[in-house]
C-alpha positions in Angstrom: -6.8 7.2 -0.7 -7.5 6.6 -4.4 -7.4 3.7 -6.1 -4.1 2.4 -7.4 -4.3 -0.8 -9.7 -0.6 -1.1 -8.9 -0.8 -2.0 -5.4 -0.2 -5.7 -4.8 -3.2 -7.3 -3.2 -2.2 -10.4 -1.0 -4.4 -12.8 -2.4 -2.6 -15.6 -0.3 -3.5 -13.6 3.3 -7.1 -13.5 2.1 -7.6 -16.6 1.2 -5.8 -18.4 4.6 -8.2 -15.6 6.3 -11.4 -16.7 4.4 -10.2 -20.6 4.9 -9.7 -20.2 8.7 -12.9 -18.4 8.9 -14.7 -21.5 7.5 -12.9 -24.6 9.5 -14.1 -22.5 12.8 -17.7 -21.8 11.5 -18.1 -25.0 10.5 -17.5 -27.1 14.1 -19.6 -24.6 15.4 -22.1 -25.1 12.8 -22.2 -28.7 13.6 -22.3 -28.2 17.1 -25.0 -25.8 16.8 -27.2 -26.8 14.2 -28.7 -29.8 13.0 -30.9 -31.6 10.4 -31.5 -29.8 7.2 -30.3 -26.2 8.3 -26.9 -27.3 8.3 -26.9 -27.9 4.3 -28.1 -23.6 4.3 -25.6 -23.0 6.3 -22.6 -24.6 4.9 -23.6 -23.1 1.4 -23.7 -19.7 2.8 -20.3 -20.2 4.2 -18.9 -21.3 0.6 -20.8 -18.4 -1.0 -18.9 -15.3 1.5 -15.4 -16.7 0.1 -15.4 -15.3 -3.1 -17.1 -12.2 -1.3 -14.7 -11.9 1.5 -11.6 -12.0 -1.1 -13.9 -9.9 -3.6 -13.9 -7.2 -0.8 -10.8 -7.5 0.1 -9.1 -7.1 -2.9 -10.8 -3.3 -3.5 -9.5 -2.6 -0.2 -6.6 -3.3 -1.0 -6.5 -1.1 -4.5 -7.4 1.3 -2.5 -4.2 1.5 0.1 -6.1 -0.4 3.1 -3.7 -2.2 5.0 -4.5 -3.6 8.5 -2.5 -1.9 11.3 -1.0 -5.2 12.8 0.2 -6.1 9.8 2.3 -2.8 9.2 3.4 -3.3 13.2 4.7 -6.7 12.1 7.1 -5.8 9.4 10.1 -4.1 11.1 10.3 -0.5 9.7 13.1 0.9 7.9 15.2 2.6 10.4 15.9 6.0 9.0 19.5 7.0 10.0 20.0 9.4 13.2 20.1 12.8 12.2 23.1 14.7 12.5 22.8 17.0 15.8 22.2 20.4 15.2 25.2 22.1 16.1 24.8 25.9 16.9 28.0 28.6 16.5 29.5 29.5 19.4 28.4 33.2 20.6 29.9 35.9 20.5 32.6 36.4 23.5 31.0 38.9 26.7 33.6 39.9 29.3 31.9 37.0 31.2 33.7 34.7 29.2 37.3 36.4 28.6 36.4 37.5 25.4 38.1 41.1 24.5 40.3 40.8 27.3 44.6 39.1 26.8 44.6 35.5 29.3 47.6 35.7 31.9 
């Protein structure tokens, strides 16, 4: 797809993302490592915010949307078509036709 600077980006999905991202990679980053590695580590994880929502955002321009979240909104039900209905055929002496009913 091409980009579209009308699409909406959803600023607030990437930001929960990018936030949720963090609170987990940071117990494990305590857990993990320790000393003076840990102050490397947490400024890494502030720096791939703005990178992560960056990214995001052109994705987004461009018409990427992650499949669960088009499974998660309920489609627009298009109406049932109308059955195709085909003309009757022509009568055959199999079915009466040319001849007077008794």
């Amino acid at each position: 797809m091409a980009w579209d600077s009308s699409r909406p980006v959803p600023w607030g999905r990437l930001i929960r993302e990018w936030l949720v991202y963090v609170v987990v990679m940071l117990v494990v980053l305590v857990v993990v490592i320790d000393g003076a590695d840990r102050l490397g580590a947490v400024a890494g994880l502030l720096v791939s915010g703005p990178l992560y929502v960056a990214f995001g955002a052109v994705l987004a321009k461009f018409g990427y949307k992650r499949e669960r979240l088009r499974r998660a909104r309920p489609a627009v039900a298009d109406p049932e078509p109308e059955p195709i209905r085909r003309p009757r055929p022509a009568p055959t002496k199999r079915t009466g036709g040319g001849r007077p009913r008794r």
